[in-house]
C-alpha positions in Angstrom: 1.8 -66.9 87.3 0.1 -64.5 84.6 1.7 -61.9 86.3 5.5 -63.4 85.9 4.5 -64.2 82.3 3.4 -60.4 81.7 6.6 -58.8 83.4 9.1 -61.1 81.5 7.1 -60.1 78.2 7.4 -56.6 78.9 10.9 -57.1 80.0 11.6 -58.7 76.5 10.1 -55.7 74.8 11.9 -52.9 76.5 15.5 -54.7 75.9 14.7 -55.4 72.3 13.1 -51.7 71.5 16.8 -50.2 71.4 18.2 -52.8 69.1 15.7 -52.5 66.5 15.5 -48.7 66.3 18.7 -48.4 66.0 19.2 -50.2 62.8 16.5 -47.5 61.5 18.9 -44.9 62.7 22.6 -46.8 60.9 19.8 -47.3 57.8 19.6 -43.3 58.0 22.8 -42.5 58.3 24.4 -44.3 55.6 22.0 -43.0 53.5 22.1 -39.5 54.5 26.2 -39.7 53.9 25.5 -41.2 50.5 23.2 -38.4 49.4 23.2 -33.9 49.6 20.8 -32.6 51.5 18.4 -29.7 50.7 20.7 -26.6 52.4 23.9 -27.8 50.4 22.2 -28.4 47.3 20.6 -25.1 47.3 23.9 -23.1 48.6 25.7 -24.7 46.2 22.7 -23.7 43.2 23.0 -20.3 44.4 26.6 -19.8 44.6 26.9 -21.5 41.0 24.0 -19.0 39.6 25.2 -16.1 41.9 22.8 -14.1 39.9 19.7 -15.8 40.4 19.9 -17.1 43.7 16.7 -16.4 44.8 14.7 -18.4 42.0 17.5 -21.4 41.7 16.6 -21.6 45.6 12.8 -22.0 44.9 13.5 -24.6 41.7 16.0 -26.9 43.5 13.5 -27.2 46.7 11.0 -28.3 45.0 13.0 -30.6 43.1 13.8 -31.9 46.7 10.0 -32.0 47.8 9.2 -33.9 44.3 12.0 -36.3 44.8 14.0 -36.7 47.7 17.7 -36.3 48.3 19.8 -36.3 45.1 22.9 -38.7 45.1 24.6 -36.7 42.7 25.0 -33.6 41.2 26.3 -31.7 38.0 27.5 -28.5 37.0 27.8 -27.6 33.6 26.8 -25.1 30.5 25.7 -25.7 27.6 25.1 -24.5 23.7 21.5 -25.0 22.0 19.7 -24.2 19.1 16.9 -25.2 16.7 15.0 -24.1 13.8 11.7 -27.0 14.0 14.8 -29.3 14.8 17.5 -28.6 17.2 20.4 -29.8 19.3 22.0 -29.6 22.2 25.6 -29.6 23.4 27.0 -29.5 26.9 29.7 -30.6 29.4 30.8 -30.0 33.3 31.5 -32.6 36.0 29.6 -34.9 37.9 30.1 -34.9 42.0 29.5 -37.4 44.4 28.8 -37.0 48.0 32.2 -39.0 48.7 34.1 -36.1 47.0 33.9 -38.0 43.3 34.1 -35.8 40.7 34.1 -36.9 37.0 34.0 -35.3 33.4 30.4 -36.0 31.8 29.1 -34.4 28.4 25.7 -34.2 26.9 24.1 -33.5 23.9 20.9 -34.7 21.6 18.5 -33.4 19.0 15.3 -32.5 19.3 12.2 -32.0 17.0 9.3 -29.2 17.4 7.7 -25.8 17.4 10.7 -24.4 18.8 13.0 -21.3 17.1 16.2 -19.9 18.4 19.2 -20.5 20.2 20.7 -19.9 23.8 23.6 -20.9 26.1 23.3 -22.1 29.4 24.8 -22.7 32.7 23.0 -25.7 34.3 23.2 -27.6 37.5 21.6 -30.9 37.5 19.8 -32.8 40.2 20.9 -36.6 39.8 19.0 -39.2 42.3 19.1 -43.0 42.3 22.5 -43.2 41.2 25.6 -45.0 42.9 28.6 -44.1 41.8 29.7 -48.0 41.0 26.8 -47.6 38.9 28.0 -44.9 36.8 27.6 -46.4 33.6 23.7 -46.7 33.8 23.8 -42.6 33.3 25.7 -43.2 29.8 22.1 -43.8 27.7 19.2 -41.8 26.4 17.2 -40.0 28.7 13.6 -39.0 26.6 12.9 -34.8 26.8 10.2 -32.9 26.9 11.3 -28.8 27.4 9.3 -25.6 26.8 11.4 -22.6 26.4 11.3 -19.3 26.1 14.7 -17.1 26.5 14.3 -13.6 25.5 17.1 -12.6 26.8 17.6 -14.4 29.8 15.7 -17.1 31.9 15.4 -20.1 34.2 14.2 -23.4 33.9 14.2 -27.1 34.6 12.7 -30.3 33.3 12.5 -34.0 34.7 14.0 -37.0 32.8 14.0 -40.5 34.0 15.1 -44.1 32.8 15.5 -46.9 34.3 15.2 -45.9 37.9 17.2 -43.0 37.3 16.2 -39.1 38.0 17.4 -36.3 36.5 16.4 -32.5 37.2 18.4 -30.3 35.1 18.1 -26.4 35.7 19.0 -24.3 33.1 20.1 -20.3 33.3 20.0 -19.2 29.9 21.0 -16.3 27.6 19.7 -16.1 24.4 16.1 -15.9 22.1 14.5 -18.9 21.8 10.7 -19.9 22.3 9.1 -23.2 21.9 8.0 -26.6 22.4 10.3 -29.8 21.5 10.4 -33.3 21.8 14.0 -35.4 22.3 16.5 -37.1 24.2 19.6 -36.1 26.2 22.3 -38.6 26.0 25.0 -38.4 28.4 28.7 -39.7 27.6 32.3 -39.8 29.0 33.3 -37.9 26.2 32.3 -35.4 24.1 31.0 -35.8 20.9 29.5 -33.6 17.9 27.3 -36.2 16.3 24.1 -35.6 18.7 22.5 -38.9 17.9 
């Protein structure tokens, strides 16, 4: 009788094992098809900063190792410049792993030990954002940069709020060298008043 009890137990177990790992496996999938992986991210990096391929290559993985898989990404350039203060101006689209692409813009003072000015092109890591949930991007996102362009360079900073990641990298021209404090808020349209 323990026997019986034992087989039809086991039995139980071995039917049931394929039903719940597979809704680990759906789980992954949808996810996977609502987020870029690593390889297209970084061929897209390096094709978009054909220059610096290499370095954009290192920056972006470990953007990936430090965060995951990005649901969205942006290309863009952008204008900045301070003298203590600063500002910054920029615009580009926004993509979306279902093939969503949108205008966004960008811009925001900052305040700090920082002197110069320099243009970028920048491609931006977005994670935790759907895009039904585009909206939440459209606030103030709190910046902390160190710079220094002396002619050219390559960098990239985190900002998060509310949930939301963002990992710009920046490949600048120009001479600027400091440390600033700010925000970057992102809009539908563009707009000269960075505040």
């Amino acid at each position: 009788m323990m026997k019986l009890k034992h087989v039809i137990i086991f039995m139980i177990i071995l039917v049931s094992l394929p039903l719940f790992f597979s809704r680990f496996i759906k789980a992954e999938d949808i996810e996977s098809k609502k987020t870029f992986d690593k390889n297209e991210m970084v061929d897209k990096a390096k094709i978009y900063f054909a220059d610096l391929s290499e370095g954009v290559g290192i920056i972006i993985e470990r953007s990936f190792n430090d965060f995951g898989q990005p649901s969205a990404y942006i290309e863009g350039e952008e204008f900045s410049g301070a003298f203590f203060g600063g500002f910054r101006y920029g615009g580009g689209k926004i993509y979306f792993k279902d093939g969503t692409k949108k205008d966004i813009y960008w811009n925001g003072p900052s305040v700090g030990f920082d002197l110069g000015a320099n243009a970028s092109k920048v491609f931006t890591l977005v994670y935790n954002l759907e895009i039904n949930e585009l909206e939440k991007l459209f606030v103030r996102f709190p910046d902390v940069e160190g710079t220094l362009y002396l002619a050219a360079g390559l960098a990239i900073n985190y900002q998060k709020k509310n949930g939301i990641i963002i990992t710009p990298v920046r490949s600048g021209l120009g001479l600027r060298a400091g440390v600033n404090l700010g925000y970057t808020k992102y809009t539908k349209k563009k707009s000269l008043i960075p505040f």
